[in-house]
N, C-alpha and C positions, 0 to 999 in steps of 0.2 A: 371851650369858651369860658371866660372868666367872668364871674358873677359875684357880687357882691353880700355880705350878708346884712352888711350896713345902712340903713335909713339914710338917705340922703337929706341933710343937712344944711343948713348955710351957714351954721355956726362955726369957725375954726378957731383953735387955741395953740401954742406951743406947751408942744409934751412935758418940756422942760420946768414951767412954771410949778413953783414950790406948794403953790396954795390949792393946787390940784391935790384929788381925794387919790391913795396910795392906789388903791383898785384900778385906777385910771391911767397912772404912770405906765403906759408900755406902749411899745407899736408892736403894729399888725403888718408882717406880711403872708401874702398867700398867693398860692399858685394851683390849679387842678388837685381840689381839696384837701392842700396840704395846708396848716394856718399855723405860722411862725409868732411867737408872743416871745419879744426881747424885749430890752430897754431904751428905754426913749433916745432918741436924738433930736438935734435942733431939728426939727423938722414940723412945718404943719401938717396937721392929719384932721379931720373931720372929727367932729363932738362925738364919742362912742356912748350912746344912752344904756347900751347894755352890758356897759360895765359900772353902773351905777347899783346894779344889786346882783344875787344869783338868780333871783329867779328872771328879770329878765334874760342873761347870759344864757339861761338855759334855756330859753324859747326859741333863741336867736341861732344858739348853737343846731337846736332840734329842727328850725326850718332851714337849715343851710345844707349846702352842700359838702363843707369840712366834713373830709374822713378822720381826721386824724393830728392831731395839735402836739406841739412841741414848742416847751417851755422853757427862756432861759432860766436858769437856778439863781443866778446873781439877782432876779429881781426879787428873789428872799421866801422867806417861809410863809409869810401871810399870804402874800399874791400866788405863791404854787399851792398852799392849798384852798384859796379861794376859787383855781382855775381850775383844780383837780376835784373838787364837789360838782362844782355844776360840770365838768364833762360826763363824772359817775352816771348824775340825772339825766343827761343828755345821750346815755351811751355814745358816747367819745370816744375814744382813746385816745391816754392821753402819753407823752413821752417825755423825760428832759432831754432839750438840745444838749446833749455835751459828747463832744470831738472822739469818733472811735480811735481804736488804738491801731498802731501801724499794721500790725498784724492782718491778714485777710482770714476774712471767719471762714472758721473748717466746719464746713453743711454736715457733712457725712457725723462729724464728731458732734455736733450738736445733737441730734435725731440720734446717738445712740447715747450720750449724755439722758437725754430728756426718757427714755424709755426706763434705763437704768434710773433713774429720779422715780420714774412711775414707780416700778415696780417696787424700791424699797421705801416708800412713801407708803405705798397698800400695805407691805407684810409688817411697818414700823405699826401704821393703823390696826391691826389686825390684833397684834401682843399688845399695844397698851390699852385698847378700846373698853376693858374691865376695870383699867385705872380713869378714863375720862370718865364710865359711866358713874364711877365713885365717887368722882369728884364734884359731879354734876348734881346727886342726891344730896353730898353735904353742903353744897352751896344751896340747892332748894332749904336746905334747913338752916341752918345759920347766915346765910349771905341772900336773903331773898333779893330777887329782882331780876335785871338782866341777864340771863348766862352767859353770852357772847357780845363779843366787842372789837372794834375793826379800828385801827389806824394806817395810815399811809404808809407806806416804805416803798423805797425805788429797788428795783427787780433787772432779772437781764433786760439789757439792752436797754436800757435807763426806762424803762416802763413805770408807770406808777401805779399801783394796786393797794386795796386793803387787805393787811395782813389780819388775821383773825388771831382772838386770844378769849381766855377766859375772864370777865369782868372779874375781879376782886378786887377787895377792900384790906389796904395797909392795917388797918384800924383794929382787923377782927385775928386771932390765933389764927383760924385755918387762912383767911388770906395771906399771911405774914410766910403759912410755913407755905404755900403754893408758891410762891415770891421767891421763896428759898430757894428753890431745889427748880425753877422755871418750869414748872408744872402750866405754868397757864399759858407756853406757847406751844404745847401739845395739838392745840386746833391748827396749827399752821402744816400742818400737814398736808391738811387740805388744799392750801395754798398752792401746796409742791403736785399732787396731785393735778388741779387746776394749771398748771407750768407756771407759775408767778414766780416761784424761786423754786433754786436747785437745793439737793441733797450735797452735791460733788462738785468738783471742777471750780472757780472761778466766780462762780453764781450762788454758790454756797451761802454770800453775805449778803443780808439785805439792808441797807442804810434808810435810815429814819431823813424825814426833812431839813430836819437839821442838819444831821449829818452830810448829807447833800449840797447843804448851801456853802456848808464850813470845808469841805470836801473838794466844791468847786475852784477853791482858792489856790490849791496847789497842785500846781503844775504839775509833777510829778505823778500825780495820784489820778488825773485828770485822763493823762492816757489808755487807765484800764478800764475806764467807760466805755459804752457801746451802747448805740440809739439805735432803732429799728426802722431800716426805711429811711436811713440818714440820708443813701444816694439818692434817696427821691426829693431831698429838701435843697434842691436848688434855687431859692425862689431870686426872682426877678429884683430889682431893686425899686420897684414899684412901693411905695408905702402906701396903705389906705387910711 
């Protein structure tokens, strides 16, 4: 049974309208807690108050029944990462909708991809963990502050995750040479660890937002995506 996670409303507006706040510009469909966020069409939809800020979004998210959100990328880098905070605080998961490739995924090759990732993720961890912890003492000393720092990147199967790095600063010698020599995506190891992205294979590259939106655009490139759970996104043509 389908349930709503929207306040019922009197107010409706066209999605369309320019003077509407960018946060706002999308439709909602959803089916047996799968929740679809594309872009608007002529269509009425009921006033959405929880997309007025994130922490609503993230209440609304937290009392629903959405397992799981997919995002189209055309509606641009603000709106995917305003949708991909509040799912973080929400524990969400979140995905971009974009079109798997012809190809049928090979199970078997995945699960021995992902072990092979394990494992040279651990023994990559292992040899340089002498060079993190070194790096981590000169930044306590020259670079105080934050150690670690996370931004979005899209991962297999168009997942969205935070990629882990070392916080430095352009500004300072030691940041400039960690800069150099990409010293400060050493922590993303972890990531590979955690399955977020691969070592090998396919998955190897992880595209930033950007890269994602600009990425969306051609056709061509469009095919080696893969969303997780895509055949479970049949939704109804139901808009809320």
């Amino acid at each position: 049974m389908t349930a709503s996670i929207i306040p019922t409303v009197e107010n409706l507006y066209d999605v369309t309208q320019e003077h509407q706040d960018n946060r706002g510009c999308c439709t909602l469909q959803w089916r047996q807690g799968q929740l679809l966020v594309k872009q608007p069409g002529r269509v009425k939809q009921p006033y959405l108050p929880a997309l007025d800020s994130k922490r609503s979004l993230v209440k609304c998210l937290q009392h629903s029944p959405v397992s799981l959100v997919s995002i189209d990328p055309k509606l641009g880098e603000a709106l995917l990462r305003f949708w991909a905070d509040a799912c973080q605080e929400a524990q969400k998961p979140i995905f971009l909708s974009i079109p798997a490739g012809n190809k049928p995924s090979n199970q078997p090759w995945r699960q021995l991809q992902r072990l092979i990732d394990w494992i040279a993720a651990l023994v990559l961890l292992l040899l340089v963990s002498p060079v993190m912890l070194g790096l981590i003492a000169l930044m306590q000393v020259y670079s105080p502050g934050s150690l670690f720092c996370s931004e979005w990147r899209v991962g297999e199967r168009g997942k969205l995750f935070q990629a882990m790095k070392f916080c430095t600063h352009n500004i300072t010698p030691l940041g400039r040479w960690i800069g150099k020599y990409n010293l400060d995506n050493l922590p993303q190891l972890f990531n590979v660890l955690r399955g977020d992205m691969s070592l090998t294979g396919g998955g190897s590259h992880c595209w930033t937002l950007e890269d994602a939106v600009q990425l969306n655009k051609l056709p061509d490139i469009k095919a080696s995506w893969e969303v997780e759970a895509s055949h479970l996104l049949h939704l109804d043509s139901q808009t809320l």
